[in-house]
C-alpha positions in Angstrom: 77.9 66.5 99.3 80.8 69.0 97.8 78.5 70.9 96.2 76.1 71.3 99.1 79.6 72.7 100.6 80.5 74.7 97.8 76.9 76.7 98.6 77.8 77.2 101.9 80.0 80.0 101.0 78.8 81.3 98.3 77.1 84.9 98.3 74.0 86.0 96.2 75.9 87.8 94.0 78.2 84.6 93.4 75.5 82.4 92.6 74.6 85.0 90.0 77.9 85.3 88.6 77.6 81.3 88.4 74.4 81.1 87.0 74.6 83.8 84.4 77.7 81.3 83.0 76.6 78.5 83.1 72.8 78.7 81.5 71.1 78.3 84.7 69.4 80.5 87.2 70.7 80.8 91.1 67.4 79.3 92.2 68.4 75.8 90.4 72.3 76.2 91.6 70.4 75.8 94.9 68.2 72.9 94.6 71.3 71.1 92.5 74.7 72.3 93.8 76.7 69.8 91.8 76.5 71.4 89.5 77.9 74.2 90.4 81.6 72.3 90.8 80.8 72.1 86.6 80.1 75.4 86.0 83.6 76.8 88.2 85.5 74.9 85.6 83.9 76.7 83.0 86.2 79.1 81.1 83.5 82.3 81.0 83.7 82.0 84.7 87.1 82.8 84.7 86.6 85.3 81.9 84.0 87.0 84.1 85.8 87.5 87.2 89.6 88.1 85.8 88.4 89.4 82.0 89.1 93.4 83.4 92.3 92.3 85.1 93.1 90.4 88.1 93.7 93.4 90.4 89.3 93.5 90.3 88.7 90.4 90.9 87.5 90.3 94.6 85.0 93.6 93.1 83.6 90.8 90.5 83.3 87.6 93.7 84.3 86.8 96.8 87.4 85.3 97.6 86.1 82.2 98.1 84.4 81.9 94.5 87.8 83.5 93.0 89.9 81.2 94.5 87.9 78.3 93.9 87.6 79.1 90.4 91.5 79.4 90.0 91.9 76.0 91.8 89.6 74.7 88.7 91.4 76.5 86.3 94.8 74.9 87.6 93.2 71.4 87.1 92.7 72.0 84.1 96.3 74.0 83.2 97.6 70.2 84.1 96.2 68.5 81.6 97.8 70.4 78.8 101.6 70.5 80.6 104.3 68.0 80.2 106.0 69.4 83.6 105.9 71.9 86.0 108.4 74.4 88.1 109.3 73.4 90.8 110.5 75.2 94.0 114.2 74.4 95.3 115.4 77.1 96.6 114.5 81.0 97.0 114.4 82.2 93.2 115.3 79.0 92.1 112.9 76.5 90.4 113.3 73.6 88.1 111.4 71.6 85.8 110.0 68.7 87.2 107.7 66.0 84.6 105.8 64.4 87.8 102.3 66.4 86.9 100.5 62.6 87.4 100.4 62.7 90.9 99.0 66.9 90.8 96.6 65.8 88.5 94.9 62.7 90.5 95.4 65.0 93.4 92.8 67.9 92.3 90.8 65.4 90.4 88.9 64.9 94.2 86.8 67.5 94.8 86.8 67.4 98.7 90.8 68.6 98.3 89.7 71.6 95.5 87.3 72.8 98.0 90.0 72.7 101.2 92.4 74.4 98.9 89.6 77.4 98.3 88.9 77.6 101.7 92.4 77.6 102.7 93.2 80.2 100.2 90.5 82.4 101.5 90.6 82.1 105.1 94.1 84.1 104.5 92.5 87.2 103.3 91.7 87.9 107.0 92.8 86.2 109.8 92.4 86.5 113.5 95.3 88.2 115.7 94.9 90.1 119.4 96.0 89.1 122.8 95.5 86.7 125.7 96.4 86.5 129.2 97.8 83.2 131.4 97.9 83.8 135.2 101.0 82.1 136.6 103.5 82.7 139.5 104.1 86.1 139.2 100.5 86.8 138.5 98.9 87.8 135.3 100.8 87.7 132.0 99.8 89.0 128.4 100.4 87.1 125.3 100.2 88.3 121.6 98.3 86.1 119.2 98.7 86.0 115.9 97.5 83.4 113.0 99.9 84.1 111.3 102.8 82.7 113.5 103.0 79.8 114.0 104.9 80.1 117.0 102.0 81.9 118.4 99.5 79.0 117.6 102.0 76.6 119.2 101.7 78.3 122.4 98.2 78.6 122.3 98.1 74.6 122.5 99.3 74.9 125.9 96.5 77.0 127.0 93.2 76.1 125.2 91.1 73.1 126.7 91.5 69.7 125.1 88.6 70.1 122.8 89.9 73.4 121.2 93.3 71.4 121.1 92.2 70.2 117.5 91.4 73.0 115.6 94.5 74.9 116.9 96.3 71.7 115.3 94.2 71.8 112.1 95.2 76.0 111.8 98.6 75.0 112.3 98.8 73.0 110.3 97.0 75.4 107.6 99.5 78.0 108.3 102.8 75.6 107.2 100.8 74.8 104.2 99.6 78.1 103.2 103.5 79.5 103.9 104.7 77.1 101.9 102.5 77.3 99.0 101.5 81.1 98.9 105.1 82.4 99.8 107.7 79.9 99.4 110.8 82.1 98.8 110.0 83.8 102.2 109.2 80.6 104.6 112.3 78.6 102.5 114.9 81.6 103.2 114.4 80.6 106.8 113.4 84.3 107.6 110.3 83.2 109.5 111.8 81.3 112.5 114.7 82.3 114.9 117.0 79.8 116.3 115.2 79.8 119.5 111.9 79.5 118.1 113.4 76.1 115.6 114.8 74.8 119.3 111.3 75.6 120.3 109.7 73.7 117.6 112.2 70.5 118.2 111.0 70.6 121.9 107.2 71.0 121.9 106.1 69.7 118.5 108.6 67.6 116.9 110.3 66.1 119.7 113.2 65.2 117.2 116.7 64.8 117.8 119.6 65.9 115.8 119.9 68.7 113.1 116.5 70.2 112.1 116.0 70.0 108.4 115.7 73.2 105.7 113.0 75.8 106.6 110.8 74.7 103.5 111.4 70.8 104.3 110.9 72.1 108.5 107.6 73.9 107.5 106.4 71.1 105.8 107.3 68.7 109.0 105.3 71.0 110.9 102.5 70.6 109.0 102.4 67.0 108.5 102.6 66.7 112.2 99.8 69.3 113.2 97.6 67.5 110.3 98.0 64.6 112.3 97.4 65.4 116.0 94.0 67.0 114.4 93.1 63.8 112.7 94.0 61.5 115.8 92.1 64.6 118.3 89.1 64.4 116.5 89.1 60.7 115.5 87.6 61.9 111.8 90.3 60.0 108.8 90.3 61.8 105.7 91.3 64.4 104.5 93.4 65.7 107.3 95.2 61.7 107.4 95.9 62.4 103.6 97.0 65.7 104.6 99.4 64.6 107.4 101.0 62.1 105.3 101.9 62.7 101.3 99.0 65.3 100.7 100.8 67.9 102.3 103.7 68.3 99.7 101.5 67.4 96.6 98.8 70.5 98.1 101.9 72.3 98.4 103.1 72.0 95.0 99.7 73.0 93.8 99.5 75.9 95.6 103.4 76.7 93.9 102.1 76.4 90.7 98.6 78.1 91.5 100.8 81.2 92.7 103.7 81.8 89.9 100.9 81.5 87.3 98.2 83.8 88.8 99.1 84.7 92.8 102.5 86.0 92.6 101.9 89.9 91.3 99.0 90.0 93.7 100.0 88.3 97.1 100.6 91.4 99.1 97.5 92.6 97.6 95.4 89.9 98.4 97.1 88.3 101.6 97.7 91.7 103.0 98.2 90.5 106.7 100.5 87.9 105.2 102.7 90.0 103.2 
C-alpha cells in the first residue's frame, strides 16, 4: 500500500527520473509501486537529483520525490553513525549515541512517506483571510499556516468535521518548526507572552509555568496529534505521532536539516523563512 502512495505524488517526469535509475521503465513503476520505495534508496537517485548541486534540485524533481529521496538517504546515513547531534539549545548541539530508536523509526515506511509529505507541503502553504460575524458585526481575521496561533483560532470557527484536519495541520506545523528551524522556534521568537497564555488556555489547559519553546512546541504538537487521532477515530500513525513519535520525527528532521537542509531553508521553505 506505501508504494501505491508513493505514486500518488509522483509526476511523469519523476517516474522517469526513477525508472532511468533503477533499470526499469515508468510503465512497470506503475503496475509495481513497491518497488519504487527500493529504487529512492538507491544512491544514483540521489546522484541524479543533487549530482549538479543542491541549489537545482527541485529543476531535476519535485519536492515531493527530493524530499523523499533525502528521507532514504538519512536511513541509510544511520546505519554507518555511532551518534548524532543533537539540538539543545539555539547554536548549541551535542552528541548523543541513541541512533537505535532513529533507526527503527524510519525503518517503517508509512512514517518516511509522512516525513516527505510533510516536508513538501511547506514549500507552499495556504494563508489569506476570513471573517466571523459577532456583536459588533462583521470581523476580519488573517490566516496563515504558518502560525500556529492562527490555526488555533481557526478551531473555533470551522464545523466539527473540519475540526480534525485543523488539528492534524497543527500539529504538522510544531513538527515541521521544530525539525526544519529549530534555533528559531527554540529561541522562543515565535510566540508572545500573550499568545503562550493563549496556548495554556485553549489548547493545553495546563497550570503552572509553561515549559521551553522547543519542549512547548513539541507539547503542542503531541496534543493536536492527538485531538486528530481521537476526532477521526483512525489509530496510527497520528497515535504514534501524539505520543513518542513526535520527538523521534523531530530528531530526524534535525539531523535531515544540518546535513542537507540547513544552506537551503530559506530557499526552499520561502514562506517559512
Amino acid at each position: 500500500m506505501s508504494g501505491v502512495l508513493y505514486l500518488e505524488h509522483l509526476s511523469d517526469q519523476d517516474l522517469s527520473l526513477l525508472a532511468a535509475n533503477g533499470g526499469e521503465t515508468s510503465g512497470a513503476l506503475r503496475g509495481d509501486p513497491d518497488r519504487i520505495q527500493q529504487i529512492l534508496a538507491e544512491p544514483a537517485v540521489f546522484a541524479s537529483i543533487f549530482g549538479t548541486g543542491t541549489q537545482e534540485a527541485f529543476l531535476h524533481a519535485s519536492p515531493f520525490l527530493v524530499f523523499a529521496v533525502l528521507v532514504h538517504r538519512v536511513r541509510r546515513d544511520l546505519d554507518d553513525l555511532r551518534f548524532i547531534d543533537e539540538w539543545v539549545g539555539p547554536g548549541q548541539r551535542v552528541p548523543v549515541f541513541d541512533i537505535a530508536a532513529l533507526r527503527e523509526f524510519t525503518d517503517d515506511p508509512a512514517r518516511r512517506l509522512f516525513l516527505a509529505e510533510l516536508l513538501a507541503s511547506y514549500t507552499h502553504v495556504a494563508s489569506g483571510s476570513y471573517f466571523t460575524r459577532g456583536s459588533r458585526g462583521w470581523r476580519r481575521h488573517r490566516f496563515s499556516e504558518l502560525d500556529p496561533m492562527h490555526l488555533i483560532e481557526l478551531l473555533d470557527v470551522v464545523t466539527a468535521p473540519e475540526r480534525p484536519s485543523v488539528y492534524r495541520r497543527l500539529g504538522d506545523l510544531a513538527l515541521f518548526l521544530t525539525g526544519v528551524f529549530p534555533d528559531y522556534t527554540g529561541g522562543g521568537r515565535l510566540l508572545s507572552p500573550i499568545s503562550r497564555e493563549r496556548l495554556r488556555r485553549q489548547l493545553l489547559r495546563s497550570e503552572g509555568e509553561l515549559p521551553p519553546a522547543l519542549e512547548l512546541f513539541e507539547l503542542i504538537g503531541r496534543r493536536a496529534y492527538q485531538a486528530a487521532s481521537k476526532a477521526t477515530q483512525r489509530p496510527g500513525l497520528l497515535d504514534d505521532l501524539g505520543g513518542q513519535g513526535f520527538a523521534r520525527s523531530r530528531r530526524v528532521l534535525n539531523f535531515l536539516t544540518d546535513r542537507y537542509l540547513f544552506p537551503l531553508r530559506e530557499q526552499w521553505f520561502p514562506f517559512a523563512a
